[in-house]
Backbone as a printed PyTorch tensor [residue, N CA C, xyz], in Angstrom:
tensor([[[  0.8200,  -1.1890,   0.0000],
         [  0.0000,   0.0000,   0.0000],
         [  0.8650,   1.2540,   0.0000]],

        [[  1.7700,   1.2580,   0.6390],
         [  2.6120,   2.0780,   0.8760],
         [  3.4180,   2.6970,  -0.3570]],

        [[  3.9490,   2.0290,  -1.1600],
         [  4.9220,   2.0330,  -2.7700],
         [  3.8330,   2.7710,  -3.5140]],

        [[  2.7540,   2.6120,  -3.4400],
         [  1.3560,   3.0570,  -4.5530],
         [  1.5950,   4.6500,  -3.9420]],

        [[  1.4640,   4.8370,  -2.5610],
         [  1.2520,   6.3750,  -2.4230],
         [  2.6800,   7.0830,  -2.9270]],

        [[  3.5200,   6.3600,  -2.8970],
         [  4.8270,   7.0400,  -3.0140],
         [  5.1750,   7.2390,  -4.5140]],

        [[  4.5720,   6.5410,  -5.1550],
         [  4.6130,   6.3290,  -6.5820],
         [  3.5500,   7.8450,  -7.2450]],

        [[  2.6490,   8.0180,  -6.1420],
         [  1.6080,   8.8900,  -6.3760],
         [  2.5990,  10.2490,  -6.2140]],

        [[  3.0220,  10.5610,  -5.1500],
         [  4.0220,  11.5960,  -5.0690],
         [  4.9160,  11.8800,  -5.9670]],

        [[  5.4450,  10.5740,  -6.1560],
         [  6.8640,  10.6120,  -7.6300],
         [  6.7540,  11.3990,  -8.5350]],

        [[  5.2270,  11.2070,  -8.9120],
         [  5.0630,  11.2740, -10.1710],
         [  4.1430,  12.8350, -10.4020]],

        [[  3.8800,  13.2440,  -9.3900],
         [  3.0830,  14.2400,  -9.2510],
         [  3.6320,  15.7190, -10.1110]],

        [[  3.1430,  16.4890, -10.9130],
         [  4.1800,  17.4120, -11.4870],
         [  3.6270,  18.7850, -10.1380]],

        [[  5.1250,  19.6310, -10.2840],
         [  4.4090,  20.5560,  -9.6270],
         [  3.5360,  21.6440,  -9.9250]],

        [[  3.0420,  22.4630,  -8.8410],
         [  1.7900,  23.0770,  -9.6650],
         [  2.5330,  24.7570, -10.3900]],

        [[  1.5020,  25.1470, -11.2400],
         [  1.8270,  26.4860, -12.1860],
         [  1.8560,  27.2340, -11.5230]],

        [[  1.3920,  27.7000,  -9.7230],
         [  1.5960,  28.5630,  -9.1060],
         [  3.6020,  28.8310,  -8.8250]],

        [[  3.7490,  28.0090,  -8.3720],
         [  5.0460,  27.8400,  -8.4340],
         [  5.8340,  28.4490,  -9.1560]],

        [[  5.7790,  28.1150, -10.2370],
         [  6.2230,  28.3950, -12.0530],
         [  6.3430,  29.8600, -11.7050]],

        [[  5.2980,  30.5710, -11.5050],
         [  5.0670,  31.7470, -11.9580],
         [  5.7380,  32.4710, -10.7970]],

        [[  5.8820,  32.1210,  -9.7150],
         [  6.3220,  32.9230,  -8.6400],
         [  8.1580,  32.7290,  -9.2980]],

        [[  8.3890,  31.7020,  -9.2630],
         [  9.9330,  31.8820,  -9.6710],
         [ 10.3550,  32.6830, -10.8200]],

        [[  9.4470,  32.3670, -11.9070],
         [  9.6140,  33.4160, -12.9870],
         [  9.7690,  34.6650, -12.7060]],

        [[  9.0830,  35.4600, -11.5600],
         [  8.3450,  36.7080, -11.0640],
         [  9.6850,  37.3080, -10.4910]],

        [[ 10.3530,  36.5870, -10.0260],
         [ 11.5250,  36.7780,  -8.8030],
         [ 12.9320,  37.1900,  -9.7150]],

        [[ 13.3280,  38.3180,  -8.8800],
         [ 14.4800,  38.9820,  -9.2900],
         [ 15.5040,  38.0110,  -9.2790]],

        [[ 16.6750,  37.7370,  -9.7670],
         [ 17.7050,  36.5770,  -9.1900],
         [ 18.9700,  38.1940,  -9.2340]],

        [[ 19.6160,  37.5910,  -8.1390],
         [ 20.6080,  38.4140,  -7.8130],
         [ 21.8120,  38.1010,  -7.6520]],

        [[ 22.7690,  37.4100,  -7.9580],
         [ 23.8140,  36.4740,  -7.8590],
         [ 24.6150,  37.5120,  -6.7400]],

        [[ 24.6670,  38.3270,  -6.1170],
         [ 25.2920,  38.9130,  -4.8700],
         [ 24.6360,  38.0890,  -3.5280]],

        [[ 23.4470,  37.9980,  -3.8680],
         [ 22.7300,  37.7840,  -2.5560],
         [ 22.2300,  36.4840,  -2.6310]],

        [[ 22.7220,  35.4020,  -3.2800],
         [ 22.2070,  34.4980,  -3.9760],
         [ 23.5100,  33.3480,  -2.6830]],

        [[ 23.0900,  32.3820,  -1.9800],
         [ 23.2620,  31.8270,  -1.2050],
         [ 24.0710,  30.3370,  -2.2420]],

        [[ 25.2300,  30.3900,  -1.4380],
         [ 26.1360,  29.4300,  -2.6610],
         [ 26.6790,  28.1070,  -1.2210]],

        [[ 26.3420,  26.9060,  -1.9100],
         [ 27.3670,  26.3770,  -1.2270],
         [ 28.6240,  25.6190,  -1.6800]],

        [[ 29.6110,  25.5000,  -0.7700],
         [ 30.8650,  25.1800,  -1.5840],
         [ 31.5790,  24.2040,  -1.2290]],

        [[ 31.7660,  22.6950,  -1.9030],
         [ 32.3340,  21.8080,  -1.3070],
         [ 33.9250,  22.0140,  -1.8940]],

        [[ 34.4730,  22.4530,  -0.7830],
         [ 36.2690,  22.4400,  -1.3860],
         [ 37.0520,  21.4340,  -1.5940]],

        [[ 38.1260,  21.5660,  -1.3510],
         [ 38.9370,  19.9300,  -1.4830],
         [ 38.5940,  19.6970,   0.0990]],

        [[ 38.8460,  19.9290,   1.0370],
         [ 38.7050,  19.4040,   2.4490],
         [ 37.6200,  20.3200,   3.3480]],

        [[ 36.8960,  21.5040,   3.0420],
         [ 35.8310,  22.0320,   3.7710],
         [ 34.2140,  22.2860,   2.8700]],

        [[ 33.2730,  22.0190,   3.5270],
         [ 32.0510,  22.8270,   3.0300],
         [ 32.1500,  24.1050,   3.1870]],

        [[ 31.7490,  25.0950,   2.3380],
         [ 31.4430,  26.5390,   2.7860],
         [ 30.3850,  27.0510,   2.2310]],

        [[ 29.6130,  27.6940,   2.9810],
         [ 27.8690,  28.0100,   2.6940],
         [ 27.8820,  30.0810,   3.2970]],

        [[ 27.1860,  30.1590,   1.7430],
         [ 26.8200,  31.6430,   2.2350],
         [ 27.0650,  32.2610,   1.2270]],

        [[ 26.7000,  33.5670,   1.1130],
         [ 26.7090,  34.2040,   0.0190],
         [ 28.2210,  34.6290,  -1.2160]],

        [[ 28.6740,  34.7440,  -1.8870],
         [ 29.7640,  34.3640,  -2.6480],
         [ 30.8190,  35.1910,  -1.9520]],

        [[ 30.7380,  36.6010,  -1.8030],
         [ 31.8230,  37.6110,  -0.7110],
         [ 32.2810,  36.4890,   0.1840]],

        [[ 31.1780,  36.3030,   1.4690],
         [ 31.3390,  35.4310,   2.4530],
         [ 32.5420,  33.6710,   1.7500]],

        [[ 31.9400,  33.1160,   0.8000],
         [ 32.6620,  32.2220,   0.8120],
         [ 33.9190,  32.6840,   0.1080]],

        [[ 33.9840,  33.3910,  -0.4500],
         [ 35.4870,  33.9540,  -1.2120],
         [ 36.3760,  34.4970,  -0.0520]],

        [[ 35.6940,  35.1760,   1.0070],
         [ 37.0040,  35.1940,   2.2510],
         [ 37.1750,  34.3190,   2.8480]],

        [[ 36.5960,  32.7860,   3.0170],
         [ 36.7470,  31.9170,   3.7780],
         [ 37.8380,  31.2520,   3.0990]],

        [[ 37.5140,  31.2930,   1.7160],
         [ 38.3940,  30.3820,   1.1090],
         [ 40.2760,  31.0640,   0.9900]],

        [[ 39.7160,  32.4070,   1.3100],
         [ 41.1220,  33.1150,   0.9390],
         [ 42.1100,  32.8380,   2.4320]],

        [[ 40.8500,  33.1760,   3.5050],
         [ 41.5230,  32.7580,   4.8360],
         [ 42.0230,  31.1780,   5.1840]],

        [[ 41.1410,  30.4400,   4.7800],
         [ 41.9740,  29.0510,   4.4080],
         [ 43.5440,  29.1340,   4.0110]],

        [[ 43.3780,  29.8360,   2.4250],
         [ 44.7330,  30.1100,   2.0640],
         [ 45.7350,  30.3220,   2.7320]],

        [[ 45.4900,  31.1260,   3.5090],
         [ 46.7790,  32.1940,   4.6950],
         [ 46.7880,  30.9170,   5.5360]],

        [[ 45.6300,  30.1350,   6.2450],
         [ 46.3170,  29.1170,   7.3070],
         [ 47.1490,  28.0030,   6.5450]],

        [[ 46.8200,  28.2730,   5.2540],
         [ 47.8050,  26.8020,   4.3470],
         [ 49.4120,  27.0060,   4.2330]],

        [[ 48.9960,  28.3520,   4.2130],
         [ 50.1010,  28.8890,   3.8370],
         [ 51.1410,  28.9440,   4.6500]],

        [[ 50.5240,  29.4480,   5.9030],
         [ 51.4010,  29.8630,   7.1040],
         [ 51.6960,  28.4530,   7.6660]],

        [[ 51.1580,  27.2720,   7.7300],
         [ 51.8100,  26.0690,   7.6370],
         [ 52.3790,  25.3060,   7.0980]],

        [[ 53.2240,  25.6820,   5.8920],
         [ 53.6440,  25.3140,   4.7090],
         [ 53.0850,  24.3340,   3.6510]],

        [[ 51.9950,  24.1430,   3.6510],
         [ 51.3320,  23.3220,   2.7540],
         [ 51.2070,  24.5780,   1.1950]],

        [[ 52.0410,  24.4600,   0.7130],
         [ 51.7260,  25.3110,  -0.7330],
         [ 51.0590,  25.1020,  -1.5330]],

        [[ 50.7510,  23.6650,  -1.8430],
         [ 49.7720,  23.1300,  -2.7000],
         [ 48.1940,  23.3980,  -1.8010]],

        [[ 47.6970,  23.1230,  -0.7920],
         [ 46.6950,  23.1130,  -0.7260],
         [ 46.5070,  24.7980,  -0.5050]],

        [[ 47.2500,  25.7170,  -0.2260],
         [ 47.4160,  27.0710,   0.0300],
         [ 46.4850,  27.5360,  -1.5940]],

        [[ 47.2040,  27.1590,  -2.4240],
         [ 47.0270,  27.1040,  -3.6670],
         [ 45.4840,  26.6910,  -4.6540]],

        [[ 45.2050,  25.5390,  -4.0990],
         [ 44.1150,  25.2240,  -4.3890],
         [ 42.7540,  26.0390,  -3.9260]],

        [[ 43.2280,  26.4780,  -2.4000],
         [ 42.1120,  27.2340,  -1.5180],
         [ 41.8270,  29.0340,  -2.4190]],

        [[ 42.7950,  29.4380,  -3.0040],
         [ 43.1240,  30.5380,  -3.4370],
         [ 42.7530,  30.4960,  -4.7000]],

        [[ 42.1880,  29.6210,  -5.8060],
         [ 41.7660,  29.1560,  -7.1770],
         [ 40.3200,  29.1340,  -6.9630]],

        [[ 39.7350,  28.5680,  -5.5540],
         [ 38.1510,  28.4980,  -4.9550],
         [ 38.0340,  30.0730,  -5.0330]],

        [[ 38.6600,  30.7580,  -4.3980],
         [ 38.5290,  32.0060,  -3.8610],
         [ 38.3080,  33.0730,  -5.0440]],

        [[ 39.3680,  32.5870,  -5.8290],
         [ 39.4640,  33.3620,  -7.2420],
         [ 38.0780,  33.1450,  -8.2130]],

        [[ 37.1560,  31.8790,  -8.2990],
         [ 35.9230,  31.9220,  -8.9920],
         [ 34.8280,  32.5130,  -8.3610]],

        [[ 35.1750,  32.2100,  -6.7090],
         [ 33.9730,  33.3790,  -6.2520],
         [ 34.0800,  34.4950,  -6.4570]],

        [[ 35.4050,  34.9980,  -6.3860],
         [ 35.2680,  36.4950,  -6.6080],
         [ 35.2170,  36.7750,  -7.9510]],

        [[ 35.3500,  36.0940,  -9.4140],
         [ 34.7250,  36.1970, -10.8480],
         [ 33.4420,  36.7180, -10.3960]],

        [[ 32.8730,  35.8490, -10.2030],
         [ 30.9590,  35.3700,  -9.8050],
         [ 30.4360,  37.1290,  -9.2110]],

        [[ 31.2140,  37.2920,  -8.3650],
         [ 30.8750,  38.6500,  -7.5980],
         [ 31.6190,  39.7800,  -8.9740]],

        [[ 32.6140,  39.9200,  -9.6350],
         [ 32.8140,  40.8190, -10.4500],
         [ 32.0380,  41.1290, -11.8070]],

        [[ 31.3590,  39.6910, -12.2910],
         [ 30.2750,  39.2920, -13.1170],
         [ 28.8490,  40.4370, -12.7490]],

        [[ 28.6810,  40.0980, -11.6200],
         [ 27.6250,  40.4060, -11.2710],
         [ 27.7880,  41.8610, -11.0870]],

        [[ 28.8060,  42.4150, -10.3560],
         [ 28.4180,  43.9250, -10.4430],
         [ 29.0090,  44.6850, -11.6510]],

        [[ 29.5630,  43.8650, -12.5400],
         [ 29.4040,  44.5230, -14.0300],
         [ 27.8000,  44.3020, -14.4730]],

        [[ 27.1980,  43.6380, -14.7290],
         [ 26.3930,  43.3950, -15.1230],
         [ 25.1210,  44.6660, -14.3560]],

        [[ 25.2690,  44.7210, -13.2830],
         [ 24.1610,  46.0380, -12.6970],
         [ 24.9890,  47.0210, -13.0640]],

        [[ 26.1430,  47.2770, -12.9130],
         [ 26.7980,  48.8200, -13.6260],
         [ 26.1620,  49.0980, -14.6160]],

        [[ 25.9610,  48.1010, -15.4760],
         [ 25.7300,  48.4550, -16.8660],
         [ 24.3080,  48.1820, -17.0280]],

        [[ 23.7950,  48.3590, -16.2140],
         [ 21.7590,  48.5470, -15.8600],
         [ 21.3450,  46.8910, -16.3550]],

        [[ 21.6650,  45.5320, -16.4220],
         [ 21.5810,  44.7270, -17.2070],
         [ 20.9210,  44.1970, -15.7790]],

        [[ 20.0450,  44.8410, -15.1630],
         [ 19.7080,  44.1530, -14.1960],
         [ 18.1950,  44.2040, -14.5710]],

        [[ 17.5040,  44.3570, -15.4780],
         [ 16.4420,  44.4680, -16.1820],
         [ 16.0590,  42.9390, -16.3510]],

        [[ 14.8440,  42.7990, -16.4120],
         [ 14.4700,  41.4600, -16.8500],
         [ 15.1370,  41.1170, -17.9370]],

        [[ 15.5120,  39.5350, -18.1330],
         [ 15.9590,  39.3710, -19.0200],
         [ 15.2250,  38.5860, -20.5060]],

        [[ 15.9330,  38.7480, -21.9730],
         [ 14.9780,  37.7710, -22.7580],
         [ 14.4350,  36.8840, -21.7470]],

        [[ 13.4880,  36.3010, -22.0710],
         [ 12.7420,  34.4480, -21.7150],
         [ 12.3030,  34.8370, -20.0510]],

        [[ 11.9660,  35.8640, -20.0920],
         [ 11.2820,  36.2950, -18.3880],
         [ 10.5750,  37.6110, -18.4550]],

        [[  9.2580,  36.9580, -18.1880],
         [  8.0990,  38.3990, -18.6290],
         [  8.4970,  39.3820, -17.4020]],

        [[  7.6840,  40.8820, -17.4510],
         [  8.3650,  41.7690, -16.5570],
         [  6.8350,  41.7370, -15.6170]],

        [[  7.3140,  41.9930, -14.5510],
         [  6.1830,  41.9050, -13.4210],
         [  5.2130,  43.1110, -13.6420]],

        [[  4.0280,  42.8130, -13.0470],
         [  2.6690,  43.5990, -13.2610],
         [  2.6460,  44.4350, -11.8970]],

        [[  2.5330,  45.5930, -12.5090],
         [  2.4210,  46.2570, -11.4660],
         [  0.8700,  46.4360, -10.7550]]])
């Protein structure tokens, strides 16, 4: 009895309310909650936040002579902070407008 209800769930699509609320929603890649599995830590939080964790990693790799993993922590650090330079080019340059393939909200 049990497999039948679960099968019922599986298969269930979700509903168009949904759809439309995500469509509706600004995406902001500053404020946009990232998580990050490194070579040896998780790091969770917004991309700033994990780009200093990963940089401060660096400095403890560093300052213990591990150069290679110093290294690796500092390559993490370097795509978050792309991700964050991406993004505030992109509002500099007003591109924070809806984009093609996303209708603009009703006022």
């Amino acid at each position: 009895m049990r497999s039948s209800r679960n099968k019922h769930w599986k298969n269930r699509q979700p509903s168009g309310q949904n759809k439309r609320l995500e469509d509706n929603r600004e995406h902001n890649p500053l404020r946009r909650f990232y998580e990050s599995n490194g070579p040896d830590v998780k790091v969770r939080g917004p991309a700033a936040i994990v780009s200093e964790k990963y940089l401060q990693l660096a400095r403890d790799a560093q300052a213990s002579g591990d150069l290679i993993a110093a290294e690796g922590y500092l390559q993490h650090a370097e795509h978050y902070n792309r991700l964050i330079a991406t993004a505030q080019e992109q509002f500099r340059h007003g591109e924070d407008a809806p984009s093609a393939g996303r209708r603009p909200r009703d006022n």
